[in-house]
Every structure is written in C-alpha cells, then in structure tokens.
C-alpha positions as a Markdown table, in Angstrom:
| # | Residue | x | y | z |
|---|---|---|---|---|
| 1 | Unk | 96.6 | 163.6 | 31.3 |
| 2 | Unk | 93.1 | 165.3 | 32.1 |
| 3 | Unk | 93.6 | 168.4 | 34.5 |
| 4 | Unk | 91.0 | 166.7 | 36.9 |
| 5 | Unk | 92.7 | 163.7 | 37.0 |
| 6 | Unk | 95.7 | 165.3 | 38.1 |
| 7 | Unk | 94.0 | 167.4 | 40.7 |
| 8 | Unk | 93.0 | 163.9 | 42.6 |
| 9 | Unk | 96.8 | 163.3 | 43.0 |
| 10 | Unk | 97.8 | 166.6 | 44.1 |
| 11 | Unk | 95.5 | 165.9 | 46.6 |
| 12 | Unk | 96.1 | 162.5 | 47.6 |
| 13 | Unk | 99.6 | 164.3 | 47.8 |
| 14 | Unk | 98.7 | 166.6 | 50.5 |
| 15 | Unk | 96.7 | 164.4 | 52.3 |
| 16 | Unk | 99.9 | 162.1 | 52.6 |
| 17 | Unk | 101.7 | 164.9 | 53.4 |
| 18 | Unk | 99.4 | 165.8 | 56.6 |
| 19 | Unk | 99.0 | 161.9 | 57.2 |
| 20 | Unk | 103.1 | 162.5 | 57.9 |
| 21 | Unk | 102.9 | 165.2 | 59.9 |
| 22 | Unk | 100.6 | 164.0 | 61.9 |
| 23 | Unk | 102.6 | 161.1 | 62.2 |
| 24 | Unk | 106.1 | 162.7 | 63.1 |
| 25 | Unk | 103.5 | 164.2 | 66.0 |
| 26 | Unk | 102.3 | 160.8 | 67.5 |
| 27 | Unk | 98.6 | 162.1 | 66.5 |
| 28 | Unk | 97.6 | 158.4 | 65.4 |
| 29 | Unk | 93.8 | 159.1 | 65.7 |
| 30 | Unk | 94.3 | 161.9 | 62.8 |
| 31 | Unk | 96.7 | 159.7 | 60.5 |
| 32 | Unk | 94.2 | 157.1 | 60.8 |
| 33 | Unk | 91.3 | 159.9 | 60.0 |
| 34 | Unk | 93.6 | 160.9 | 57.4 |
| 35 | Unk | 94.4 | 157.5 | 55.5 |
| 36 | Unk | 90.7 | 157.2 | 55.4 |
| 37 | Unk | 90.5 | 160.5 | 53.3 |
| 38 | Unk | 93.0 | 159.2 | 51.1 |
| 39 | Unk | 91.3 | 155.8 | 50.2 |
| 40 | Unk | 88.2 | 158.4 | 49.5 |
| 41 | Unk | 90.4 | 160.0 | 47.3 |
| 42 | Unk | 91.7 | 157.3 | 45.3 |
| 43 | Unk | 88.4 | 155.3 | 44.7 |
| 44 | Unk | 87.2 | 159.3 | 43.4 |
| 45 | Unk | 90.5 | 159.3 | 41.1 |
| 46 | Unk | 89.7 | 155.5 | 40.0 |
| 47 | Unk | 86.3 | 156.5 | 39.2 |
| 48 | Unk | 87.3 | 159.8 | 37.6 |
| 49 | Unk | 89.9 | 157.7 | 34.6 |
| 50 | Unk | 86.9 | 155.1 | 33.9 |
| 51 | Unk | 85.0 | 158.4 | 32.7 |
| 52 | Unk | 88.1 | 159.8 | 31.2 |
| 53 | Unk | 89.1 | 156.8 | 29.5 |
| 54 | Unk | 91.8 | 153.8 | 30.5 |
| 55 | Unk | 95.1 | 156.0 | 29.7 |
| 56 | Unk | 97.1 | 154.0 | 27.3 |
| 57 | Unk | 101.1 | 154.0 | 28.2 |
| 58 | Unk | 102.8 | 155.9 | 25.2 |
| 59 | Unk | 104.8 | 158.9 | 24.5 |
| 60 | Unk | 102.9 | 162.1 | 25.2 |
| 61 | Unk | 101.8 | 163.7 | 22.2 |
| 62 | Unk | 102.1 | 167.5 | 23.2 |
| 63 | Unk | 104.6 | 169.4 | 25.8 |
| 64 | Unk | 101.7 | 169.9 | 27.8 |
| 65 | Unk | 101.1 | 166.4 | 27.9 |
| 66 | Unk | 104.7 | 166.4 | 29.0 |
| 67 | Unk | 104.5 | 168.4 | 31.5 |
| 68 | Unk | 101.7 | 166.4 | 32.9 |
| 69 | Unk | 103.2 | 163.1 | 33.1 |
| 70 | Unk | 106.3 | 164.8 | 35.1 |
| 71 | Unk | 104.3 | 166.0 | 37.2 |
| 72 | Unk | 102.3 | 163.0 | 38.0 |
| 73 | Unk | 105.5 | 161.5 | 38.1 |
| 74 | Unk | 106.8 | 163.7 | 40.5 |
| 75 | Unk | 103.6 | 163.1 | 42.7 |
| 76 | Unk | 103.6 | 159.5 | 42.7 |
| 77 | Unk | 107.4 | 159.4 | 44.5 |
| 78 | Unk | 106.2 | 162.5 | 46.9 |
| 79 | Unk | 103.3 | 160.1 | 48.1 |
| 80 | Unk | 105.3 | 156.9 | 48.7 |
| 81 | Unk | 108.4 | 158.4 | 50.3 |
| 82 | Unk | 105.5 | 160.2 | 52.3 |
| 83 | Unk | 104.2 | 156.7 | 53.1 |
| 84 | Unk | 107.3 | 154.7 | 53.5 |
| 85 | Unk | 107.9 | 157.5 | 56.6 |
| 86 | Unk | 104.5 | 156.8 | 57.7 |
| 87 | Unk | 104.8 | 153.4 | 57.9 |
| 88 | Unk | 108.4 | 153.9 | 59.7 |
| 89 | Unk | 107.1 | 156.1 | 62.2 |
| 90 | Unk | 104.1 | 153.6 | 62.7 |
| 91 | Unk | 105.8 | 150.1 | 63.4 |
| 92 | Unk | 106.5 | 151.3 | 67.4 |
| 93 | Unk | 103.0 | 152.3 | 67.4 |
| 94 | Unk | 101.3 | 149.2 | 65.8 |
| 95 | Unk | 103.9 | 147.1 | 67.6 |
| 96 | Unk | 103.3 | 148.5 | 71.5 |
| 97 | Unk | 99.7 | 148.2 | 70.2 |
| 98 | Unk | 99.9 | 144.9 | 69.5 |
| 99 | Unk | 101.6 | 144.1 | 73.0 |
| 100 | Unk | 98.1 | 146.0 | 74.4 |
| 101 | Unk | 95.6 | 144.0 | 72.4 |
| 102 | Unk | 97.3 | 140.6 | 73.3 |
| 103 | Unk | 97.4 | 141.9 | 77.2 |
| 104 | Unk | 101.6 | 142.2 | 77.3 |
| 105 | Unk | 103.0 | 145.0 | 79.0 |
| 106 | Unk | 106.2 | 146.6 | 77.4 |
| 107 | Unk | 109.8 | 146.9 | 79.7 |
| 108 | Unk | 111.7 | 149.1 | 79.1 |
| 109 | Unk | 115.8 | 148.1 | 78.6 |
C-alpha cells in the first residue's frame, strides 16, 4: 500500500475519532463540522488510488506490504466501531430533532 494512501486513513481515523468525542459531548454542530472533514477526506483518498493505481486484492508481496495491509486493516475497524458509536449516540439527537421539525414536543415518562 502507498505511504500516502495510508496517511488519508490514519486521518479519516482521527477525524472519526474527534467526530466521537464530540459526540459523547452532545457538541452536534462540531460532529456535523466534523463528518464534513471526513467526506473531504475520503473523496482526497479516492482521488489519491486513481493516481496510485486500482489496488488489485492479492497476497502482499513484501513484509512491508504486510505490515501495511494490517494496518489499514486495523484502521478500517477503528473507523466503523468509531461510527457505529456515533450513530448510537446520534438516534436521541436526530429523533428529538425530528419531533422539532415536525412541530411535536417531547414528554417526558
């Protein structure tokens, strides 16, 4: 795996991890900001591999080839546990909301 290729998902790594702990805070405006800064990021990392070259799926052919594909690996399940929390942290948000937009108010039992 290219070394710039790999830098893109460290940092769509990071910026999920600070989309979470903005979430775990309630600060909604900066998850949103954040989420936003990810999307920038991937569409960077998209355009990055078309230079690079379409990765074919085989067995990497040195250890630090390896190494690389663990760590991508590794990335990858950082950044959706990151975003499965998100998303579970969000649903009261997007669901009170929801009650807002369609002119509800919430009670509380």
């Amino acid at each position: 795996m290219d070394p710039q290729l790999l830098s893109y998902y460290e940092a769509i790594e990071r910026a999920s991890a600070d989309m979470l702990a903005a979430a775990r805070a309630g600060n909604w405006d900066q998850v949103v900001k954040l989420e936003g800064a990810c999307v920038l990021l991937i569409t960077q990392l998209k355009h990055a591999a078309e230079q690079v070259g379409v990765e074919v799926p085989q067995a990497p052919a040195t250890p630090v080839a390896a190494d690389a594909a663990r760590a991508k690996s590794r990335i990858m399940q950082r950044i959706l546990v990151n975003d499965a929390e998100v998303r579970q942290l969000a649903e009261p948000w997007l669901a009170e909301l929801d009650d807002k937009l369609a002119g509800r108010r919430r009670t509380l039992h």
